[in-house]
KEMIVEX-597729 format. One record per residue: x, y, z of N, C-alpha, C, CB in turn; residue in one letter. Coordinates in pm, 1 decimal, padded with zeros to 6 digits. Glycine has a CB too. Example, Ala and Ser with C-alpha at 12.3 -4.5 7.8 and 13.67 -1.06 7.14 Angstrom:
<recs>
<<01319.0,-00569.0,00780.0>,<01230.0,-00450.0,00780.0>,<01320.0,-00330.0,00780.0>,<01130.8,-00447.3,00904.6>,a> <<01285.0,-00225.0,00708.0>,<01367.0,-00106.0,00714.0>,<01290.0,00003.0,00787.0>,<01408.4,-00059.8,00572.5>,s> 
</recs>
This chain:
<recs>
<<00085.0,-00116.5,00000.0>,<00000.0,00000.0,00000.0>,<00089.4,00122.5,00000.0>,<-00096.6,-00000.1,00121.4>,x> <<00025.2,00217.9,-00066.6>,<00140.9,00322.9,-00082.4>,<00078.0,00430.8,-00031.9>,<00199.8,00352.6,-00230.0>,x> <<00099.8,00515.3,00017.1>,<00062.2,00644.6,00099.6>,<00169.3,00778.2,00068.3>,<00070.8,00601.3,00273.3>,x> <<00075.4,00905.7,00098.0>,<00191.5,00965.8,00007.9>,<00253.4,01044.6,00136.6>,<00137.5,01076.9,-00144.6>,x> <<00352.2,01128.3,00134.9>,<00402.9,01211.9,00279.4>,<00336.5,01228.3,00363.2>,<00440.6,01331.2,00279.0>,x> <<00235.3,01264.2,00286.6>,<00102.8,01356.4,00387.4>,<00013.0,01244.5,00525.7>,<-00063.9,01415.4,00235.2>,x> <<00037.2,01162.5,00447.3>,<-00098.9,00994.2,00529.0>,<00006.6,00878.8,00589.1>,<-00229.2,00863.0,00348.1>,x> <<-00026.2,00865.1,00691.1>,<00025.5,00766.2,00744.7>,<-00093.5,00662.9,00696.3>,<00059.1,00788.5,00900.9>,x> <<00037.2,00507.1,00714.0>,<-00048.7,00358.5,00670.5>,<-00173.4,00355.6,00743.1>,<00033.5,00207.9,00713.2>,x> <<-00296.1,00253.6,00717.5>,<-00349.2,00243.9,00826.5>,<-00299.5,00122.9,00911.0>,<-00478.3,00246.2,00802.4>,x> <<-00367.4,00123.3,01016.3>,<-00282.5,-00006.2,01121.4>,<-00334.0,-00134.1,01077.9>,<-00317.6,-00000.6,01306.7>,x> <<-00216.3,-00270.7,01118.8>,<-00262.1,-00371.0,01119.9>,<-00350.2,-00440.3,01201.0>,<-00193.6,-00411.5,01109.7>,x> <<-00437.5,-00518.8,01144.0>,<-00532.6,-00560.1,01215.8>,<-00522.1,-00714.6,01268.8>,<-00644.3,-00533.7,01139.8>,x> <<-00550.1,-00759.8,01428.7>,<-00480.7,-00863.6,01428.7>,<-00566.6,-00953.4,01364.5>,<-00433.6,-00900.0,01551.8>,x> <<-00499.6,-01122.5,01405.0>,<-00563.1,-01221.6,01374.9>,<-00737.8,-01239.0,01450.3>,<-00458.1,-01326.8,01411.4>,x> <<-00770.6,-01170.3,01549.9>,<-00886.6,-01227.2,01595.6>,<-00968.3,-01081.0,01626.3>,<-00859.3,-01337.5,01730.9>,x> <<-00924.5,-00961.6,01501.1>,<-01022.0,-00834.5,01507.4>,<-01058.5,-00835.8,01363.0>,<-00950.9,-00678.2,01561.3>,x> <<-01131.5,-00694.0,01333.3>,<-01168.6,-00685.9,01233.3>,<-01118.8,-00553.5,01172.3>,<-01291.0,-00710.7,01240.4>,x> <<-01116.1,-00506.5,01023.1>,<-01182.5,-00370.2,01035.9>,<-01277.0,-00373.0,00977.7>,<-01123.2,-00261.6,00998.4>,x> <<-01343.7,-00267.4,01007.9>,<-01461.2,-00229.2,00991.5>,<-01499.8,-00171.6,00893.4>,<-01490.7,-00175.0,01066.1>,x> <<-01384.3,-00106.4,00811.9>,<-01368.9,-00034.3,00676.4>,<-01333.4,-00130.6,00583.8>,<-01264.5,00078.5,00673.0>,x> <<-01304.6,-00258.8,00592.0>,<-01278.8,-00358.1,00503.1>,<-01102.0,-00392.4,00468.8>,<-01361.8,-00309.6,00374.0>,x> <<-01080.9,-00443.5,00441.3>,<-00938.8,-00459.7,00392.5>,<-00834.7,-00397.2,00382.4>,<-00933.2,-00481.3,00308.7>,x> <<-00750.2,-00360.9,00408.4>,<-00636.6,-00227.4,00384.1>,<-00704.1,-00104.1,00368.4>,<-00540.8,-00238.2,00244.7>,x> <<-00814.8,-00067.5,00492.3>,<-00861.7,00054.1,00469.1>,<-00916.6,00082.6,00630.5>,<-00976.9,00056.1,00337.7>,x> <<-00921.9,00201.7,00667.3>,<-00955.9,00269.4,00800.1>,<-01030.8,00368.0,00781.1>,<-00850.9,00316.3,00875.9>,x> <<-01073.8,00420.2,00883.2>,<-01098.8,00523.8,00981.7>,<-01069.8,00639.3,00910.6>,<-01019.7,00513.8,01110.4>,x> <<-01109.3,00739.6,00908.2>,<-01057.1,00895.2,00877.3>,<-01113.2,00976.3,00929.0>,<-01058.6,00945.4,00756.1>,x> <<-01241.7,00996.9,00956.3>,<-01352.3,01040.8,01055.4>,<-01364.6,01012.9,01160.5>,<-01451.4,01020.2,01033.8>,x> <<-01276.2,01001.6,01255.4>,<-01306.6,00919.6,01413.0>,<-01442.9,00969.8,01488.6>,<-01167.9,00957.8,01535.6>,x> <<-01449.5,01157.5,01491.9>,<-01575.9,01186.9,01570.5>,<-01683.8,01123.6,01508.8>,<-01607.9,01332.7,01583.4>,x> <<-01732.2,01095.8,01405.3>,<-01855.0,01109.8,01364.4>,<-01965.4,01002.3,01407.4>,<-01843.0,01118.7,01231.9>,x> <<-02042.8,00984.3,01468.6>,<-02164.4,00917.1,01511.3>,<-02180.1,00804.0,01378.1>,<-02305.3,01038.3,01533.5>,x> <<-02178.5,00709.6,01438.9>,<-02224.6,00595.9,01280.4>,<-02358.0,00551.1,01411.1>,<-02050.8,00397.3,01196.0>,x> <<-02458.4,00509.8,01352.1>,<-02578.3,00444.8,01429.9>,<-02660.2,00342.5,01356.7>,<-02676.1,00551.3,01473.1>,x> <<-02689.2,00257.0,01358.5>,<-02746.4,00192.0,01328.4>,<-02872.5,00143.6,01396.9>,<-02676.3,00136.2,01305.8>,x> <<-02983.3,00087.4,01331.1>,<-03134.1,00051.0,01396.3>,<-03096.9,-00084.1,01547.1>,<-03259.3,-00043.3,01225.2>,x> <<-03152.4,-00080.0,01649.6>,<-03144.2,-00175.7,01775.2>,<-02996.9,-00195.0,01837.1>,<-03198.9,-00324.6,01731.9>,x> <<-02882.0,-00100.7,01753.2>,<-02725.4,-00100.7,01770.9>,<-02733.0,00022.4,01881.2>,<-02619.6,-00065.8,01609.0>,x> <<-02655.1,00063.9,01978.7>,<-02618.6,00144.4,02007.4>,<-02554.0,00275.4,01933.3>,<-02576.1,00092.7,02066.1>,x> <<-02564.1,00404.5,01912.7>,<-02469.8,00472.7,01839.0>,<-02340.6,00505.6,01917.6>,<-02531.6,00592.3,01787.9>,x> <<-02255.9,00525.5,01803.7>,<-02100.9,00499.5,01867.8>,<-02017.4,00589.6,01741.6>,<-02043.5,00291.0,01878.4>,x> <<-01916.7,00652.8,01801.1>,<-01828.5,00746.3,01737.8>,<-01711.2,00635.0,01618.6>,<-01735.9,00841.8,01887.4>,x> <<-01717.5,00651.5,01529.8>,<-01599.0,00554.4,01429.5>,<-01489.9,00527.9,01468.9>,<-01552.8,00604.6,01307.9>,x> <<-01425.3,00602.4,01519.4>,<-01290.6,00597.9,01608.8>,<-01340.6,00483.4,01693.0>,<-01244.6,00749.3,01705.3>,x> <<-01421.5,00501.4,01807.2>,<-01474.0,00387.8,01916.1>,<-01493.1,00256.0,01830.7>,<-01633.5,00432.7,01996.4>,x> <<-01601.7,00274.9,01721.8>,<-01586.8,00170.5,01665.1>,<-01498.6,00050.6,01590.0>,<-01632.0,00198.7,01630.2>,x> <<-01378.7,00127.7,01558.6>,<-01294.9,00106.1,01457.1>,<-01190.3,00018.0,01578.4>,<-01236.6,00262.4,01363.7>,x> <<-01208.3,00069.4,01657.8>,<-01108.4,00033.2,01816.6>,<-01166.3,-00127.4,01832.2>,<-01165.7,00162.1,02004.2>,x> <<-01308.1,-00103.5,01847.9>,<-01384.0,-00211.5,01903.7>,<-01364.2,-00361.6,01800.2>,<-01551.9,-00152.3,01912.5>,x> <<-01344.2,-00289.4,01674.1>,<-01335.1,-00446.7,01588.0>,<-01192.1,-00431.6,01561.6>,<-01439.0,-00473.9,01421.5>,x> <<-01094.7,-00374.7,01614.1>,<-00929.6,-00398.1,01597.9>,<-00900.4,-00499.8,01744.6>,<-00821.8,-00212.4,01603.1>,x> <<-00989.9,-00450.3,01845.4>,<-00969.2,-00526.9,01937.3>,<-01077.8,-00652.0,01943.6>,<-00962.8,-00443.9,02049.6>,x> <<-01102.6,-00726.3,01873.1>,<-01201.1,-00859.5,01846.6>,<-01323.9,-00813.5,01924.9>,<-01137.0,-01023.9,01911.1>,x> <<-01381.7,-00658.2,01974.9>,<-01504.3,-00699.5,02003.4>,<-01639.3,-00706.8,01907.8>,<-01525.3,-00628.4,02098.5>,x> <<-01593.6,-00657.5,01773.8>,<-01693.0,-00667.8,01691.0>,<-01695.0,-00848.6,01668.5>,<-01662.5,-00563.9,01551.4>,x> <<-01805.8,-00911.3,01637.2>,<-01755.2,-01046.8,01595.0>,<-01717.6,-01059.7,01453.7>,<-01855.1,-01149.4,01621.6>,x> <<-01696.1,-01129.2,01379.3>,<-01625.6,-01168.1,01273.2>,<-01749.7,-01176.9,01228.3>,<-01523.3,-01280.6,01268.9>,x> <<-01828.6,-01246.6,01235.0>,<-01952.0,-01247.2,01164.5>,<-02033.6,-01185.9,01110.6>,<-02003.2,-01275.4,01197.8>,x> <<-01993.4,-01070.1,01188.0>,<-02066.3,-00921.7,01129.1>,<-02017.1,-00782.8,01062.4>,<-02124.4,-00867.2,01233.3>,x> <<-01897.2,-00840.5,01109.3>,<-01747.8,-00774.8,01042.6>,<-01799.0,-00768.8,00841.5>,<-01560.4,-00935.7,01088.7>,x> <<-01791.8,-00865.4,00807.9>,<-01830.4,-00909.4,00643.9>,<-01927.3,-00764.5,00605.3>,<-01948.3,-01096.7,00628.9>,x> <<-01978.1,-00721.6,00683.9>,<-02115.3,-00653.5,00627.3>,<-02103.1,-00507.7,00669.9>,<-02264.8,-00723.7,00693.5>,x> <<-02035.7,-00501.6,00762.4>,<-02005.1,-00331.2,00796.9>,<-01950.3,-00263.1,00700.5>,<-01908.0,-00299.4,00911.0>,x> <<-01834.6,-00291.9,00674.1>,<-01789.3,-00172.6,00543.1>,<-01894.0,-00136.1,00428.9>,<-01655.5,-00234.6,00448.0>,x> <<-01996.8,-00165.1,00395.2>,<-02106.6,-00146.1,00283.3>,<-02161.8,-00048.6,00369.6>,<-02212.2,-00279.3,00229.3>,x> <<-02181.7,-00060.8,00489.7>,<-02270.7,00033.4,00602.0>,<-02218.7,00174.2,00627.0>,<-02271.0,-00036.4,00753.8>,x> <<-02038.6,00114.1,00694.2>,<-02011.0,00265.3,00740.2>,<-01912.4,00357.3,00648.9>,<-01943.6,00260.4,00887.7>,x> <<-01862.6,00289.2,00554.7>,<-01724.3,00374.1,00415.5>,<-01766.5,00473.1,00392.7>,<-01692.0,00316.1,00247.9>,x> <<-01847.0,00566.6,00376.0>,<-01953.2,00683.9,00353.6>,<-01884.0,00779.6,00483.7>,<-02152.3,00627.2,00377.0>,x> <<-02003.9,00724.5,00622.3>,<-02061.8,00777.5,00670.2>,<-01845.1,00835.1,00763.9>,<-02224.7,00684.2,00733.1>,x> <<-01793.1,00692.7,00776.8>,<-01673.5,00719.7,00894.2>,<-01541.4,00782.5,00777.2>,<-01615.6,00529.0,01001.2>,x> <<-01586.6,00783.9,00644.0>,<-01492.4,00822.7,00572.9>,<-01333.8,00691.0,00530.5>,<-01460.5,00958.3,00663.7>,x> <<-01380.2,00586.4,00532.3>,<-01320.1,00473.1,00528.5>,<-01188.9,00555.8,00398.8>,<-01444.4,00321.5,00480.9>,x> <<-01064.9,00522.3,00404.8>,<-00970.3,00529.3,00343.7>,<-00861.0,00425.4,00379.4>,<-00940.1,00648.0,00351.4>,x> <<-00791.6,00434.1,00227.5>,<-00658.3,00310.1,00252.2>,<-00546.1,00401.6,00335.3>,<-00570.1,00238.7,00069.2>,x> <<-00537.4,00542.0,00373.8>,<-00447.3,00576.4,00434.6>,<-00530.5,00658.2,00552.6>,<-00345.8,00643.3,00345.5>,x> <<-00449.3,00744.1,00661.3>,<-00477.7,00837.3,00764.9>,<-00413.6,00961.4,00689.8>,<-00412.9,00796.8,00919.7>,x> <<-00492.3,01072.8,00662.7>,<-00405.9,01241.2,00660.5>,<-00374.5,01186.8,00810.7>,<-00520.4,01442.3,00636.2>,x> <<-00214.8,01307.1,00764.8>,<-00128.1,01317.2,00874.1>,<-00207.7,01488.7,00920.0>,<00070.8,01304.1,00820.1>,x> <<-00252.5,01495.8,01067.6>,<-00261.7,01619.8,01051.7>,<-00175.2,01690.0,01192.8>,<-00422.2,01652.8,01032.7>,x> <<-00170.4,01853.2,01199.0>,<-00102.7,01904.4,01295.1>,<-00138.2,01897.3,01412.1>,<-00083.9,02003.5,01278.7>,x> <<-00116.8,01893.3,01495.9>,<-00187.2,01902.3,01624.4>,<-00163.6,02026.7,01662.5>,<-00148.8,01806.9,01729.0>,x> <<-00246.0,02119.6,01713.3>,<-00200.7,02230.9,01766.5>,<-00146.9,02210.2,01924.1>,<-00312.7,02330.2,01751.7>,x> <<-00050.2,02334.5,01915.2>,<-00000.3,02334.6,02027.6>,<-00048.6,02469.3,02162.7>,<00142.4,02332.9,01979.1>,x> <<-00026.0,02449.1,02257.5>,<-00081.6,02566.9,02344.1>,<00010.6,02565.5,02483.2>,<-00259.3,02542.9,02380.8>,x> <<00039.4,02716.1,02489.6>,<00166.3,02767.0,02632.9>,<00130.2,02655.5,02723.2>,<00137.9,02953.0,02737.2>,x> <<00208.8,02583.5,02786.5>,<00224.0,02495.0,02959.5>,<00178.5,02598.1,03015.3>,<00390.1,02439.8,03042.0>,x> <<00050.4,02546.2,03067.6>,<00017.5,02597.8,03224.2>,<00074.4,02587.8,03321.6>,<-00070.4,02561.9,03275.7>,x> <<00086.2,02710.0,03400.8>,<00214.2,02763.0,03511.9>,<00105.2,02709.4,03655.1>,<00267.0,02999.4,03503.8>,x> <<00185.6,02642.0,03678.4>,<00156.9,02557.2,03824.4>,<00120.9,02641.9,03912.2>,<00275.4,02479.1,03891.8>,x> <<00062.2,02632.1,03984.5>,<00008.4,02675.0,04086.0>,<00067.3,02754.1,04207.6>,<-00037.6,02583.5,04117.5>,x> <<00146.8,02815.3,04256.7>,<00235.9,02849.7,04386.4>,<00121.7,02900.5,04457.9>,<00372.3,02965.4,04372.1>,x> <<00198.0,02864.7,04589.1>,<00110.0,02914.2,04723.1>,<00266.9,02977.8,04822.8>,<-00003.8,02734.4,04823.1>,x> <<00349.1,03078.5,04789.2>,<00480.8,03078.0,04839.6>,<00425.7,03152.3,04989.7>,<00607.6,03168.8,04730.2>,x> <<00524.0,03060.7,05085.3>,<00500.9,03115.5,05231.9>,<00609.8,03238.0,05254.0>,<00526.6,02984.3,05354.4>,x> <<00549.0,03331.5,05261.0>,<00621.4,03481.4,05249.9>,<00766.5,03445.5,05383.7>,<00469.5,03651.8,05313.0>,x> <<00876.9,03439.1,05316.1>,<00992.1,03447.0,05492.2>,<00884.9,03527.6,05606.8>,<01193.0,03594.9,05471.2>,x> <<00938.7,03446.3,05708.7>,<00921.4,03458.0,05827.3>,<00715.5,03504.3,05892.7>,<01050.5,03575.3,05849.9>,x> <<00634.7,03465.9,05736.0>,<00504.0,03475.5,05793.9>,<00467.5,03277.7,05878.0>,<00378.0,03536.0,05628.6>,x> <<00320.0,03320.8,05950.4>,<00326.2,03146.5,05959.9>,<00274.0,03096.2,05898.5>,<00292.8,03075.3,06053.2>,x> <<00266.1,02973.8,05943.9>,<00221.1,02852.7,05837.6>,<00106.6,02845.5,05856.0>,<00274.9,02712.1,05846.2>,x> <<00028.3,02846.0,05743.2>,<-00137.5,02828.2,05781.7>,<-00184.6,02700.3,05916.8>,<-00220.9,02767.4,05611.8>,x> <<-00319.4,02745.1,05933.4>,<-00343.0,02675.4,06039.2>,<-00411.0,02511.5,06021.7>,<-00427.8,02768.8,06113.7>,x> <<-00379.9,02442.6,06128.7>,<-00371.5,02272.7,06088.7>,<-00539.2,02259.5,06181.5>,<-00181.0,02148.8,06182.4>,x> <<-00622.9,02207.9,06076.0>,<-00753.2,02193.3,06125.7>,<-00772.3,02059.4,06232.2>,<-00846.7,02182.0,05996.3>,x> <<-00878.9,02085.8,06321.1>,<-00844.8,01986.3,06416.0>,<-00874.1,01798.9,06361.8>,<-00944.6,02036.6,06553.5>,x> <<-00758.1,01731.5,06426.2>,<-00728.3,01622.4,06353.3>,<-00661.7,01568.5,06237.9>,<-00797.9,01597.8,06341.3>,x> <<-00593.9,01740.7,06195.0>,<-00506.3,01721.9,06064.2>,<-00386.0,01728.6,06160.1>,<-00516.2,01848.2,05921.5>,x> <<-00272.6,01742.3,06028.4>,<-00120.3,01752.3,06096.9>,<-00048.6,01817.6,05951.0>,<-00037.9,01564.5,06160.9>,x> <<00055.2,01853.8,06023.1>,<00182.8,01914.5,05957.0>,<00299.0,01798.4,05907.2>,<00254.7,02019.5,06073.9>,x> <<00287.4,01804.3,05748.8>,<00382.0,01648.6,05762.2>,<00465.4,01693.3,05805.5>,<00433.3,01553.4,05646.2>,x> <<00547.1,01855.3,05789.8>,<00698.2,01901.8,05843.6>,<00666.6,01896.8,05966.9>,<00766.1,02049.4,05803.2>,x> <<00585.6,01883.1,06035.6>,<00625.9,01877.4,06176.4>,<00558.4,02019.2,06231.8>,<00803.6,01865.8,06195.4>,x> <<00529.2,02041.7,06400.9>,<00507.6,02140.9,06464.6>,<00511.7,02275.5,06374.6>,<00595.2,02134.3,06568.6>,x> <<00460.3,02365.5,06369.6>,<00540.4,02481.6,06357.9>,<00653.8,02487.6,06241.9>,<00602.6,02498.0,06488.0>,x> <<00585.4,02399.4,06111.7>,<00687.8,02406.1,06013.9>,<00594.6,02430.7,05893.6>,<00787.2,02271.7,06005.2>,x> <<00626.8,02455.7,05779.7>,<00513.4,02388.7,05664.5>,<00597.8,02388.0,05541.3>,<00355.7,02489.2,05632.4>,x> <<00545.5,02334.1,05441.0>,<00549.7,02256.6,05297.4>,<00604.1,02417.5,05207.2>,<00347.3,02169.0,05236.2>,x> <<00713.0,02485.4,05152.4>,<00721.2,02584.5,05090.6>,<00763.4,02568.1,04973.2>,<00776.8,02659.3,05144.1>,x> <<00803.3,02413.1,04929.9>,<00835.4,02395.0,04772.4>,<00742.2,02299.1,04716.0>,<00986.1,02340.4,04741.1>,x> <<00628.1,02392.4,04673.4>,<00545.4,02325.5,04606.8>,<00555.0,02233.6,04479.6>,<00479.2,02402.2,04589.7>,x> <<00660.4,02207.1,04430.1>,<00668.8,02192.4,04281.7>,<00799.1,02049.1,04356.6>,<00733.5,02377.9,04153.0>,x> <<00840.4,02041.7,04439.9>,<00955.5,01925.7,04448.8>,<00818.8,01824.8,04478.0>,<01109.3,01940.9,04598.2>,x> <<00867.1,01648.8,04424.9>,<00848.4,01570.6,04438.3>,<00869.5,01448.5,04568.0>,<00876.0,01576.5,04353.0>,x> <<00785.5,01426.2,04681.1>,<00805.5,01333.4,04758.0>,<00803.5,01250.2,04715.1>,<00757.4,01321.5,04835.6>,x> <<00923.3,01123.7,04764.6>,<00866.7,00983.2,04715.6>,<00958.8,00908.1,04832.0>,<00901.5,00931.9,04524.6>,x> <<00893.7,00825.3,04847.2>,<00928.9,00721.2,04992.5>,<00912.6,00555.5,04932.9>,<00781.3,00753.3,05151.3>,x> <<01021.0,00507.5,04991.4>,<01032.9,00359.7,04946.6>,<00894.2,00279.2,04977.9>,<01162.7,00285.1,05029.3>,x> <<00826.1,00190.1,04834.6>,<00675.8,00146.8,04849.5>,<00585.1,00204.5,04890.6>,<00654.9,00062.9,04909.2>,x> <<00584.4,00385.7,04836.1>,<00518.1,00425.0,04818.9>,<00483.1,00488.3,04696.6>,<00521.1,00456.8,04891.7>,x> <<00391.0,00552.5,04634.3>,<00346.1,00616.9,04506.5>,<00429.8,00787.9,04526.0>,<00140.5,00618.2,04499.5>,x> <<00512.0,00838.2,04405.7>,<00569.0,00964.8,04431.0>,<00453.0,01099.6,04455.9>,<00665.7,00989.2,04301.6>,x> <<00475.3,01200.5,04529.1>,<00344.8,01300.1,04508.9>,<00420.4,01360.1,04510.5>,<00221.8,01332.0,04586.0>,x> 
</recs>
């Protein structure tokens, strides 16, 4: 199959999925609603997932591409497209001004620093042996 700069291949499909677009052909439309009568409606992308991963059955596989090539935009390749990009959101600071105090510990909470201490580098990473990093 040949694809030109612009389109990536479409993916292989294993031994025990389907596609849904038929033979050396995919997806190009992922949002779009495909629905069918007593079927649930479901986005092409979702769908296209569902018979790559064997949940469509094989049996019914045979008959979909006549149904959805239209509607999900079935092609032998993917356009490659850009993704836009957008500025990193700037984290959050809560900086404890030198020498103000540390907010107050509600009753039954605690200070992990201890008494009369508190947390001023918001952005470093804890992590403790067999535990999850925060």
């Amino acid at each position: 199959m040949s694809t030109s700069s612009n389109n990536k291949a479409c993916p292989n499909i294993p031994d025990d999925g389907c596609s849904i677009c038929g033979p050396g052909k995919c997806v190009t439309d992922f949002e779009t609603v495909f629905a069918y009568p007593n079927q649930p409606a479901v986005e092409c992308g979702v769908l296209e997932k569902a018979g790559h991963g064997g949940l469509v059955p094989l049996a019914e596989c045979g008959y979909l591409p006549q149904l959805v090539n239209n509607k999900c935009k079935c092609r032998s390749s993917i356009p490659k497209t850009s993704k836009p990009t957008r500025n990193p959101t700037p984290s959050p600071t809560r900086a404890t001004p030198s020498g103000s105090a540390c907010p107050n510990i509600p009753d039954g909470g605690c200070s992990i620093c201890g008494p009369g201490k508190c947390v001023t580098d918001f952005d470093n990473i804890f992590a403790y042996p067999g535990q999850p990093a925060v």
